[in-house]
C-alpha positions in Angstrom: -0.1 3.0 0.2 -3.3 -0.6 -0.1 -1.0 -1.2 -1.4 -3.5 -2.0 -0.1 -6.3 1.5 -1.0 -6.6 4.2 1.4 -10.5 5.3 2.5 -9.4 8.4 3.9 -12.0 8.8 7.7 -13.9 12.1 7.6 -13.9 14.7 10.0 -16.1 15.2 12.3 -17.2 19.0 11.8 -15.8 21.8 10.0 -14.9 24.8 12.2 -15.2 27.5 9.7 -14.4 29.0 6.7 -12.2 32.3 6.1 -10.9 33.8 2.9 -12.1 30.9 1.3 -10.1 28.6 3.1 -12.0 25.9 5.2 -11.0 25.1 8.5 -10.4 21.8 9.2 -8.5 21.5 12.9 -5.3 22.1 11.3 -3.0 24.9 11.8 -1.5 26.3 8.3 0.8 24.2 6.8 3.2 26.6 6.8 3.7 26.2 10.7 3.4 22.4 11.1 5.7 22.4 8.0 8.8 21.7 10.0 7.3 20.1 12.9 8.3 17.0 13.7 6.0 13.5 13.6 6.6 12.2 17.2 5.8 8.3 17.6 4.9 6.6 20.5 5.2 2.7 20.7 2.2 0.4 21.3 1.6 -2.7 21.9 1.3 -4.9 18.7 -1.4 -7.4 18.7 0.7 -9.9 16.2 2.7 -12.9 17.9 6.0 -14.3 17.5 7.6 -15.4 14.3 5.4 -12.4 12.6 5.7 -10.4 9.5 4.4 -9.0 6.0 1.9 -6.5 8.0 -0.6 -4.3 6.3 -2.9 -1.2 6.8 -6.3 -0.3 5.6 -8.5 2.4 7.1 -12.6 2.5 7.1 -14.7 4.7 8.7 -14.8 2.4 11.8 -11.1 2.4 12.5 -7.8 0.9 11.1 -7.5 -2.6 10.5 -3.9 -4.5 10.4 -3.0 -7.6 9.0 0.0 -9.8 9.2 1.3 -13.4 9.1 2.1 -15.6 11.4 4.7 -18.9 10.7 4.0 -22.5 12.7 6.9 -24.5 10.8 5.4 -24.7 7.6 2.0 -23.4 8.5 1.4 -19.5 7.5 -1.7 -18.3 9.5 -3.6 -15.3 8.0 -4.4 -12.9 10.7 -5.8 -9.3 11.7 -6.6 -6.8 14.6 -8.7 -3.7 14.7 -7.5 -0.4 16.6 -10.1 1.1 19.3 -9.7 3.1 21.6 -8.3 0.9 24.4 -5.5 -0.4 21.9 -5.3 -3.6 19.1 -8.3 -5.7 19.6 -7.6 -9.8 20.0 -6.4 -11.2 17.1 -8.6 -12.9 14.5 -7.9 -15.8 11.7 -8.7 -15.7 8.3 -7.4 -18.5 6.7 -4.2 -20.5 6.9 -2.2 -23.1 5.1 1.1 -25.1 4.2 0.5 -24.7 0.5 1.2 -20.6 0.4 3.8 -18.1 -1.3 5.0 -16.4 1.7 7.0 -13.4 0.4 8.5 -10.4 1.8 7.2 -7.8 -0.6 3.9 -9.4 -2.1 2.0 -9.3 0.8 -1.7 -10.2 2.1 -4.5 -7.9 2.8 -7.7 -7.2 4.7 -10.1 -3.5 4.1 -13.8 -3.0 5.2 -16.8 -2.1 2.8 -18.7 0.3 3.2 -21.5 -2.6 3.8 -19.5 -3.6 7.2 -18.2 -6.4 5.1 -14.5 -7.8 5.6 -12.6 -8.9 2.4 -9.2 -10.2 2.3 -6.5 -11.9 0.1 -3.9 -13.9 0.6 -1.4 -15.7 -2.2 -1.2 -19.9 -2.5 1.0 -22.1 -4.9 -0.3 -23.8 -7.6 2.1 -25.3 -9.0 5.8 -26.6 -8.0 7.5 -23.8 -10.3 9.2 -20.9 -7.8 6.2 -18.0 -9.1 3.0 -20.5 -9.8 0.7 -19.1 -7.1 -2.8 -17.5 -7.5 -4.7 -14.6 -5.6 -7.1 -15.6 -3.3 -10.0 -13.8 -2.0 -12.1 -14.6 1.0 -14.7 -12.5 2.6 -16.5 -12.0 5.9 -20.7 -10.4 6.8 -19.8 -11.0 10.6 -16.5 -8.9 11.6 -14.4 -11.7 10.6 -15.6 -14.1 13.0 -16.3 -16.6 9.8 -15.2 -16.6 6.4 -16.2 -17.4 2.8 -14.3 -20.6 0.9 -11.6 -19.0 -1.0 -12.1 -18.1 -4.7 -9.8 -16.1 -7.7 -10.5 -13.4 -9.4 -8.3 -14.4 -12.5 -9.4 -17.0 -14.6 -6.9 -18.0 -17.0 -5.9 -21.9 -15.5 -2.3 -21.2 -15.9 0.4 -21.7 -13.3 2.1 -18.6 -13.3 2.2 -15.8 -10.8 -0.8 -13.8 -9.8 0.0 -11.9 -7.3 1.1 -8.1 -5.6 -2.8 -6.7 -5.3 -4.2 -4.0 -4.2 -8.1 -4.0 -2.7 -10.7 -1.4 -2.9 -14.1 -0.3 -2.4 -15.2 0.6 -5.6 -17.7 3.6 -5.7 -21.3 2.4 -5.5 -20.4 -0.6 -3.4 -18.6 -3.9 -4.2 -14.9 -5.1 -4.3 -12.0 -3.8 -6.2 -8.9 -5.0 -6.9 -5.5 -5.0 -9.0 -3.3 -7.5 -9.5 -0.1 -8.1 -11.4 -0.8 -11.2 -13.6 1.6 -13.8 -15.2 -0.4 -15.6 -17.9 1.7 -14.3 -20.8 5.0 -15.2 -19.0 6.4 -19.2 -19.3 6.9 -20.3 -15.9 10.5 -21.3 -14.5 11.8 -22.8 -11.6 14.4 -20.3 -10.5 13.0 -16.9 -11.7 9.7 -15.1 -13.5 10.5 -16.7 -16.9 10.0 -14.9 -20.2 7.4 -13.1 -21.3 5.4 -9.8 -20.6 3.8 -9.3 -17.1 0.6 -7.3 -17.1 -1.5 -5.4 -14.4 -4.8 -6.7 -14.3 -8.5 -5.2 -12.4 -11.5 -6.9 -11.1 -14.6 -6.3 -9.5 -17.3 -8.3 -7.2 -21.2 -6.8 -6.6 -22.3 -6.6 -3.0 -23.4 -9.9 -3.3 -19.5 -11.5 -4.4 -20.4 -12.2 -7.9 -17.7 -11.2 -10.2 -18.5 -8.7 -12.6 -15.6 -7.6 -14.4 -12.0 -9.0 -15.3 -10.1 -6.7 -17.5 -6.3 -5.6 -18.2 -5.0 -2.3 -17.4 -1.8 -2.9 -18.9 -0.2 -5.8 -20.8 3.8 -4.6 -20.0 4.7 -4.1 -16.7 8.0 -5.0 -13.9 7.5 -8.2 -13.0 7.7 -7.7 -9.0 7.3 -4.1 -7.9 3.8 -3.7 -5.9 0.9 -1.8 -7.4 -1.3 0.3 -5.9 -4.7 1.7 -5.9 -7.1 4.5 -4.5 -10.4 6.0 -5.1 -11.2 10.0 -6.4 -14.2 11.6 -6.5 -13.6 10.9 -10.2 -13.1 7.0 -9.8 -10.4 4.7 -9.1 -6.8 5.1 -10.1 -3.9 2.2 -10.6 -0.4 2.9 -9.6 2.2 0.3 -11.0 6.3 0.7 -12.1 5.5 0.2 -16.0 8.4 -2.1 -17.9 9.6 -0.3 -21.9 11.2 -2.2 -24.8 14.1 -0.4 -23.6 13.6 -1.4 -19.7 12.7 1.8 -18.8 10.8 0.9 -15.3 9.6 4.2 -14.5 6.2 4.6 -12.4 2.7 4.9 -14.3 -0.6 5.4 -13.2 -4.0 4.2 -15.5 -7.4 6.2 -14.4 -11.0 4.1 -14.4 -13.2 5.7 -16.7 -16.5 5.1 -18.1 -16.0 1.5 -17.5 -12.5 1.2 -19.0 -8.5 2.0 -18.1 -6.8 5.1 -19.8 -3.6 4.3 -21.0 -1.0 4.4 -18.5 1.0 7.5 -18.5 4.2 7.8 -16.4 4.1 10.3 -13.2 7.6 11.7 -14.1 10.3 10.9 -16.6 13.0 9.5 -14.7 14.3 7.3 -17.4 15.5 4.7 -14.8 17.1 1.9 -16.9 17.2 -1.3 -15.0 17.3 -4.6 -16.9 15.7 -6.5 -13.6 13.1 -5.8 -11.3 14.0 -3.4 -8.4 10.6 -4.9 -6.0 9.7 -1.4 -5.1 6.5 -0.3 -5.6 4.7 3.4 -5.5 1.9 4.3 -3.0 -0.8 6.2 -3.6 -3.3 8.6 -1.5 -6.7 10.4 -2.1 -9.3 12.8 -1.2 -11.8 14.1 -3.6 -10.0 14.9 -6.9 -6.4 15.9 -4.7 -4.2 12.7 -4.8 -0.3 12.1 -3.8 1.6 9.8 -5.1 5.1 8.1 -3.5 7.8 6.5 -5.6 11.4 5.2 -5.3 13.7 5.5 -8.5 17.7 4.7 -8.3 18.9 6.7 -11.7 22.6 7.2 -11.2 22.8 4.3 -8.7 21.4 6.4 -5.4 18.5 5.1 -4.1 15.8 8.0 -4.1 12.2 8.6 -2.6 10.0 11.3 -4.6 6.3 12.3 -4.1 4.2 14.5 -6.2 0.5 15.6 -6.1 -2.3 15.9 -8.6 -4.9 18.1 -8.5 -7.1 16.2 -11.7 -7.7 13.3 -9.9 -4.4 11.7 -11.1 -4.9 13.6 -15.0 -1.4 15.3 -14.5 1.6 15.9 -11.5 2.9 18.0 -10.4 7.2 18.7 -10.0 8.6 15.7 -7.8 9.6 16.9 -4.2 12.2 14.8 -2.3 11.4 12.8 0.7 14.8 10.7 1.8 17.5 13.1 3.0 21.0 11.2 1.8 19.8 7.8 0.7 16.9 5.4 0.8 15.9 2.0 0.4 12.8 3.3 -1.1 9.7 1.1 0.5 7.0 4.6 0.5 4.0 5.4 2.0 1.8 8.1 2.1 -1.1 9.2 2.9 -3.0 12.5 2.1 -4.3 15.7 5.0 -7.1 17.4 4.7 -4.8 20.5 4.3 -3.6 19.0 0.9 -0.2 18.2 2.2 1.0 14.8 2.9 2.9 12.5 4.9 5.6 10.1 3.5 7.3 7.3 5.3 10.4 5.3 3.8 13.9 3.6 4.8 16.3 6.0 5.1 19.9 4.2 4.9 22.9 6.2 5.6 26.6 5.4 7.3 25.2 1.6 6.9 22.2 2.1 8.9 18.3 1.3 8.4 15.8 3.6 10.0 12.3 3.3 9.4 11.4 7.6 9.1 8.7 9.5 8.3 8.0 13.6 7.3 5.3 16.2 6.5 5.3 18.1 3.0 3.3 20.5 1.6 2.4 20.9 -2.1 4.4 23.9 -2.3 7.4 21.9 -1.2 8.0 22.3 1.9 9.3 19.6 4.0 9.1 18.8 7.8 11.7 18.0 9.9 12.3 13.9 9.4 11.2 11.6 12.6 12.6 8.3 13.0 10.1 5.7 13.8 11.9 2.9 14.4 16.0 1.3 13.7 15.3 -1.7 11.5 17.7 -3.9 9.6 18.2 -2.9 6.0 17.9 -6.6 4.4 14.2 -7.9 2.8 13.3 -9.1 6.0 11.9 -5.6 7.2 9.5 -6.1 4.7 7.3 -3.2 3.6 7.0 -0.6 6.6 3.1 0.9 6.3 1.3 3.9 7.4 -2.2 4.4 7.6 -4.4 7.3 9.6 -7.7 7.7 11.1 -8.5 11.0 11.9 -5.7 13.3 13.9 -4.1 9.9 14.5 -1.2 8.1 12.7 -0.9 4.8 12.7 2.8 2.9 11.7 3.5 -1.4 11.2 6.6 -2.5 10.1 8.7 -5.9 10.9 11.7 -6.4 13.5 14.2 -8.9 13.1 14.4 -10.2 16.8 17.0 -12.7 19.1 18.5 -15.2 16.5 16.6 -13.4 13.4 13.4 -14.2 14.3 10.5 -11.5 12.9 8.2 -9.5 14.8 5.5 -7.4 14.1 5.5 -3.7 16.1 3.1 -0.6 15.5 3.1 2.6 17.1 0.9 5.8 16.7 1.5 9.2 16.4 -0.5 12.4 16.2 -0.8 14.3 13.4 1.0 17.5 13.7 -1.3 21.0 14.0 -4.6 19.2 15.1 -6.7 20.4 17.5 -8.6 18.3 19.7 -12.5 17.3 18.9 
């Protein structure tokens, strides 16, 4: 899941190495297999009448973002884990002129250069979906930020929005976006037209250097999501056929240009309107996991499957949800090679925000609630991120009289060894 990219943090030392496997603080994955994820509660930086949080990881810690409501004000804001717990909140930007959407959420990642960048969604235009990307950046920990720019230039008032930020390799900003231009705006829905998936890129210095499609037919709504291999970036997006097929695709950067998008697995889910669920992605090195949700047969299901190519090929889907799901994935990728999903579970009419272990052999670890949420679009996107042998979870609580709340928790990863 950015979502947002995840810049996986290294460890500090390898132990050893042994029948060619290397040692990396982790027991086999056959014995954490079934272990369960225990999390812990802690305090949450983000104020009252909070929500849309976000994760992002960088080799100096885990950053969250959220978004605070004053009437019709929408504030921008972020936090940075240490050691002692969430740091005080800062601001990015705010306004009374943003869309402000449960699923299309803002962002904020750290360079490798130190520097902040974040994005954030603002109308531009009275139609229901005219709003643009905007992208704002800080040199000095957030204290200040840049004036606001877009990396789509096109002038028309249509959506631009559901992006994922990451470093690109070699320094600089990247990012996907899903983009609108083709579409003819309306006033109660995303119009007609083809939506398309688009990339960009800044230099060190935030000039633009690129602006490119990656594919010119995708599901209107459904978040995309991006990460980097040692082979380059990859794009994860729910692809849209002539025969509304919305089945999940990834695209691979390569010698300055997008493959063709290629679908994960066949699942053949036919769905004449967008379901809003997106796929997450994780990677290290040329291993990469990928999380989707499908609903073939009407049951809502949550697969995962891993790639060994950098994203080239899958393997089989492995099941995540136990009886039902609203979908919303995570994951992220071990240093073992297996992973760690999180999703809603809903069974006997309940929401629970859950998470598990799985190898890439299949094996699946005993599932660990992290939190009782509602089930409506208010809970938003529930996100996972990790630092080291430590888990990190955000998700959104609808409080006394409906009002939204922002909660993380940690959690350590199962098997480590302490460093």
């Amino acid at each position: 899941m950015f979502h947002p990219t995840r810049t996986l943090g290294l460890l500090a030392a390898m132990v050893g190495v042994s029948a060619g496997v290397v040692n990396l603080g982790l027991t086999t994955t056959a014995a954490v297999a079934t272990r369960a994820i225990e999390a812990v509660p802690l305090a949450s930086p983000a104020g009252p009448n909070s929500a849309q949080p976000q994760l992002s990881v960088s080799d100096r810690g885990v950053l969250l973002s959220w978004i605070e409501r004053r009437g019709p004000t929408a504030t921008l804001r972020f936090s940075e884990l240490a050691s002692s717990g969430w740091s005080a909140p800062r601001d990015i930007a705010s306004g009374d002129d943003w869309f402000v959407n449960w699923a299309d959420v803002p962002s904020v990642i750290r360079l490798d250069n130190g520097h902040l960048a974040a994005h954030w969604l603002q109308k531009s235009g009275s139609d229901t979906y005219a709003y643009d990307v905007r992208l704002s950046y800080s040199t000095d920990d957030g204290r200040t930020w840049a004036p606001s720019f877009t990396p789509h230039h096109d002038g028309t008032r249509t959506e631009h929005g559901f992006a994922s930020l990451f470093q690109m390799p070699g320094g600089g900003l990247g990012l996907v976006w899903l983009d609108g231009r083709a579409m003819q705006a309306s006033h109660d829905g995303h119009g007609k037209g083809a939506m398309t998936v688009r990339f960009a890129t800044f230099d060190t210095a935030w000039k633009q250097t690129s602006e490119m499609p990656i594919d010119l037919r995708v599901c209107e709504c459904c978040p995309t999501a991006a990460a980097v291999t040692a082979d380059g970036p990859i794009a994860a997006y729910r692809d849209r056929s002539d025969a509304e097929v919305r089945d999940i695709y990834v695209s691979r950067f390569e010698n300055g240009r997008w493959t063709p998008g290629a679908p994960v697995h066949a699942d053949n889910w036919v769905i004449p309107a967008c379901p809003v669920n997106g796929p997450a992605l994780s990677a290290r090195g040329r291993d990469v996991v990928l999380a989707w949700f499908t609903a073939k047969g009407d049951q809502g299901q949550a697969y995962l499957a891993f790639s060994k190519d950098a994203g080239r090929s899958f393997g089989a889907p492995i099941r995540v949800d136990d009886a039902g799901t609203l979908g919303r994935v995570d994951v992220d990728l071990l240093p073992d090679g297996s992973a760690v999903a999180t999703w809603i579970e809903f069974a006997d009419q309940r929401a629970q925000f859950r998470t598990r272990r799985i190898t890439s052999s299949g094996e699946r670890g005993e599932a660990s609630l992290v939190a009782g949420i509602a089930g409506s679009r208010s809970s938003g996107y529930p996100r996972l991120a990790r630092r080291g042998d430590t888990f990190v979870f955000a998700w959104t609580e609808s409080g006394e009289g409906g009002a939204l709340q922002v909660r993380t928790a940690t959690a350590a990863v199962p098997g480590t060894t302490s460093r």
